[in-house]
C-alpha positions as CSV (number, residue, x, y, z in Angstrom):
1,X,101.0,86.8,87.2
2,X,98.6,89.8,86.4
3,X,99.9,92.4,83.8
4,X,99.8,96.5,84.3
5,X,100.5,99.3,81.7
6,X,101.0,102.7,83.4
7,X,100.4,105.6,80.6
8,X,102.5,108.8,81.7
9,X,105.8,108.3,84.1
10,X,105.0,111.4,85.8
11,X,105.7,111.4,89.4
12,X,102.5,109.5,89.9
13,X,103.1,107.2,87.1
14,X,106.4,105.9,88.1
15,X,105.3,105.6,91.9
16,X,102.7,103.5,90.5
17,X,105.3,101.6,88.6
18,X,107.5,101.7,91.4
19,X,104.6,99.6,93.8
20,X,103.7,97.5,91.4
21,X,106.9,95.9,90.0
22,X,108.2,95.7,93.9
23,X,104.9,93.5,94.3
24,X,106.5,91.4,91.8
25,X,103.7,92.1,89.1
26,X,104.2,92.5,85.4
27,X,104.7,95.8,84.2
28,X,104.3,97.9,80.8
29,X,105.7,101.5,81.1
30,X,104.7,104.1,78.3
31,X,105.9,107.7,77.4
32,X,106.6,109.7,75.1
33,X,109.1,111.4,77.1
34,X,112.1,108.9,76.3
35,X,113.9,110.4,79.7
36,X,111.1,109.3,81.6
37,X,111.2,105.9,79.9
38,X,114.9,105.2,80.3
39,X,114.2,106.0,83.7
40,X,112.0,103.2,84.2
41,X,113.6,100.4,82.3
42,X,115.5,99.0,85.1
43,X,112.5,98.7,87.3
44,X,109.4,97.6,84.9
45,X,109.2,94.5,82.6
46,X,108.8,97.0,79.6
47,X,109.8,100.5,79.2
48,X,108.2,102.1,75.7
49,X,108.4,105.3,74.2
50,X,105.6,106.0,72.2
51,X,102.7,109.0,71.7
52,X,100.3,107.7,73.9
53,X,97.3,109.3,71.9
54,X,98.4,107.1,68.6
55,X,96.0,104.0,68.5
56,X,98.3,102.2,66.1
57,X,101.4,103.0,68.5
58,X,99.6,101.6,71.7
59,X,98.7,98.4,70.1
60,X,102.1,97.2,68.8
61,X,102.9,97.9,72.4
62,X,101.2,95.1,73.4
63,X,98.9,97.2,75.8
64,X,95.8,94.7,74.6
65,X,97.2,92.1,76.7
66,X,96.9,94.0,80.4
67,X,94.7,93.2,82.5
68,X,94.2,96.7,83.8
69,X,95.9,100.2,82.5
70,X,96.8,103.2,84.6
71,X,96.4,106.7,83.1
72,X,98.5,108.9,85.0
73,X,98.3,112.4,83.1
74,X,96.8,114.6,85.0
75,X,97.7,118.1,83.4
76,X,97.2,117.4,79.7
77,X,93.3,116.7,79.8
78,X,92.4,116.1,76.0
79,X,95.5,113.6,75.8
80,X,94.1,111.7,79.3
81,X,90.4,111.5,78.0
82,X,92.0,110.3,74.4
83,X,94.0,107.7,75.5
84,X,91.6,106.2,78.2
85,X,88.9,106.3,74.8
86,X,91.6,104.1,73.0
87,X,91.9,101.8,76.1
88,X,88.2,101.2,76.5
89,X,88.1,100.3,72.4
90,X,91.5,98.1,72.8
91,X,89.2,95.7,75.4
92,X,90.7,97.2,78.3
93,X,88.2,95.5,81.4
94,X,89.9,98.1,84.2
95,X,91.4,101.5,83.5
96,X,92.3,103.7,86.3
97,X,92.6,107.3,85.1
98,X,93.9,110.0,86.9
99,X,91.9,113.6,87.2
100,X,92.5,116.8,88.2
101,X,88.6,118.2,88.4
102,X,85.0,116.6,88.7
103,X,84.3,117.5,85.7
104,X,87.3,116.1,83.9
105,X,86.6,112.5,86.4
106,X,83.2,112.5,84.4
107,X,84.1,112.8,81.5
108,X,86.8,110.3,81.9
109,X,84.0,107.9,83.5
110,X,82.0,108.6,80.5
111,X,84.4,107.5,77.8
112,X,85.5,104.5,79.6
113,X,87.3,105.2,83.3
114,X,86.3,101.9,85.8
115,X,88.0,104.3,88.3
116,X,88.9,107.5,88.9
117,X,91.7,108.9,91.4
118,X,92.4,112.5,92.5
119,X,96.2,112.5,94.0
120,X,96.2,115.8,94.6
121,X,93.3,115.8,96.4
122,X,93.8,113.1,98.2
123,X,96.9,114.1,99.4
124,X,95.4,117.6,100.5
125,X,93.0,115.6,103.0
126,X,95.5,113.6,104.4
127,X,98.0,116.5,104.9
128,X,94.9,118.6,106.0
129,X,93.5,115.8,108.6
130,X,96.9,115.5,109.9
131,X,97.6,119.0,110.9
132,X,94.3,118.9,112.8
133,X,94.2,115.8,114.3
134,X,98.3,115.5,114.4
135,X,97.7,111.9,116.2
136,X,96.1,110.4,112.6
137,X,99.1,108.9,110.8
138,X,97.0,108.0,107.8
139,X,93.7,109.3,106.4
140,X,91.5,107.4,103.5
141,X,87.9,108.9,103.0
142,X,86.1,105.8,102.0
143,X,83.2,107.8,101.3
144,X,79.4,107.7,102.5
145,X,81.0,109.3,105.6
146,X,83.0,106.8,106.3
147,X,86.4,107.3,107.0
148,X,89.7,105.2,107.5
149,X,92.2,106.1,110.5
150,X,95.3,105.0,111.7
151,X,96.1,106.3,115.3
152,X,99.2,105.4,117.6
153,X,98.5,103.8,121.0
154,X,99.3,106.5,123.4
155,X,99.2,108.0,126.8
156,X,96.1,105.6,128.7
157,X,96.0,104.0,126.2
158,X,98.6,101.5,126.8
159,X,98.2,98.6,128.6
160,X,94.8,98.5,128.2
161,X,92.4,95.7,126.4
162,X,90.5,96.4,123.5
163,X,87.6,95.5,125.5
164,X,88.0,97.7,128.5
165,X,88.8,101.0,125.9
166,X,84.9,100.6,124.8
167,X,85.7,102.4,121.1
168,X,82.8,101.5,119.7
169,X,80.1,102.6,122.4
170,X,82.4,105.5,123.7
171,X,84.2,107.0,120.0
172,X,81.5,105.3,117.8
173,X,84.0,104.0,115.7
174,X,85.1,100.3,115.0
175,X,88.9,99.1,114.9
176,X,89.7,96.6,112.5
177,X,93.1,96.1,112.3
178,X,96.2,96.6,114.9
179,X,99.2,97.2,113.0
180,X,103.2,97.7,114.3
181,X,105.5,101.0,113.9
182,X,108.4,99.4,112.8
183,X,110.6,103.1,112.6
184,X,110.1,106.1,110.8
185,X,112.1,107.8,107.6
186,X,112.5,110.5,105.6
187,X,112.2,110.6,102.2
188,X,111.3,113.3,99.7
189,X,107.2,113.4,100.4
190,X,108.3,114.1,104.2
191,X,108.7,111.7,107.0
192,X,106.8,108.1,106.4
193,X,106.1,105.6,109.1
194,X,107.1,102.0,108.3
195,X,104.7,99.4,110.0
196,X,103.3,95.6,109.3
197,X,100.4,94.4,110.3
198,X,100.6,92.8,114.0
199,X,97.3,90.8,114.1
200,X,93.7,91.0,113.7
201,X,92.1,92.6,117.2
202,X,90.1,90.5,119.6
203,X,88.8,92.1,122.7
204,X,91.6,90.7,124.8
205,X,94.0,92.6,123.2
206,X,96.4,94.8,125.4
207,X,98.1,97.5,123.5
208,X,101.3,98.3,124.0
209,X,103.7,100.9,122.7
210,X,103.9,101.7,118.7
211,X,100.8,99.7,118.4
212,X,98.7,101.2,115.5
213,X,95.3,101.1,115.8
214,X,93.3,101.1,112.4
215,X,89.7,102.2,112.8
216,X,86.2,103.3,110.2
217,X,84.4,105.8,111.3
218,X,82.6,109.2,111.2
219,X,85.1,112.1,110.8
220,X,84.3,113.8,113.9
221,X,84.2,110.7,115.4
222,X,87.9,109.8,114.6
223,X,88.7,113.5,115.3
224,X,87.3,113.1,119.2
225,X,89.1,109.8,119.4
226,X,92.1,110.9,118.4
227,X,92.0,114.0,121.2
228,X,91.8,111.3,124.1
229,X,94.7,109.4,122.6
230,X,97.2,111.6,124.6
């Protein structure tokens, strides 16, 4: 069973936690904010309270043992390029720190970062992407402009075979997964669609309705798709 530590139970931290301990895996949660750790206790393997920018402190946790540790401060950026320092000299193999700037990603790269996430600006081009293309349930830029889409079967759409729709000559963009809307609820980030993943798509396929079509493509490409999925 693989072994986390999440550094900082911030919102983004203890979602993190959240995900991972549902997925079963091993998890070592660390604050200095003893709220925020009592909070977690009940969900992680570990809850600590500690000063996360205390070498000493971090290895009587028992960090050294993880085999990968999430930094989730965002807003205190000495503390986040400390702490991911002391990581990298602990042995740490994976670290996935959190940044709020380019800058402060590089310089977290620099002292020891294998990966860098920007939830706040991820979430601005996924809110962003869905008020223009309302149609997109789910954004991911995967970089080198490529992008990740879901889109609901729709409109003429349905009852049609992957085949006869012609994405990739017509949209320029490939689908790679069909996926199921199982319902949709509310929940404090706004509405969130539950689905499972229906099958792998063959060109035989015939949608039907709350099919989820996952596609990789250009921007504009998804955009134009997405406008004839009425």
């Amino acid at each position: 069973m693989r072994q986390f530590a999440v550094i900082g139970l911030g919102r983004f931290g203890f979602k993190v936690t959240e995900v991972l301990s549902a997925k079963g895996a091993q998890v070592l949660a660390i604050d200095k904010n003893l709220g925020l750790v009592d909070k977690a206790r009940d969900i992680v393997t570990e809850a600590v309270q500690l000063e996360c920018t205390d070498e000493e402190a971090l290895k009587e946790s028992g960090i050294e043992g993880v085999d990968a540790a999430v930094v989730s401060i965002g807003e205190d950026v000495e503390s986040s390029i400390l702490i991911t320092t002391l990581l990298k000299n602990l042995g740490i193999k994976e670290i996935i720190a959190r940044a709020g700037t380019r800058l402060h990603a590089q310089i977290l790269k620099e002292v020891g970062a294998t990966r860098v996430v920007f939830p706040e600006e991820d979430m601005g081009l996924r809110v962003a992407n869905s008020i223009f293309a309302p149609g997109v349930l789910d954004y991911v830029d995967l970089g080198a402009d490529y992008n990740l889409a879901e889109i609901e079967a729709k409109g003429d759409f349905i009852g049609k075979s992957i085949r006869e729709l012609h994405l990739k000559s017509k949209y320029c963009v490939n689908i790679i997964m069909i996926m199921k809307k199982i319902k949709e609820t509310a929940g404090e980030e706004g509405e969130f669609t539950e689905r499972e993943i229906k099958e792998l798509p063959t060109p035989d396929y015939v949608l039907g309705k709350k099919d989820i079509l996952v596609v990789v493509g250009d921007s504009k490409d998804i955009e134009d798709l997405e406008k004839h999925i009425k």
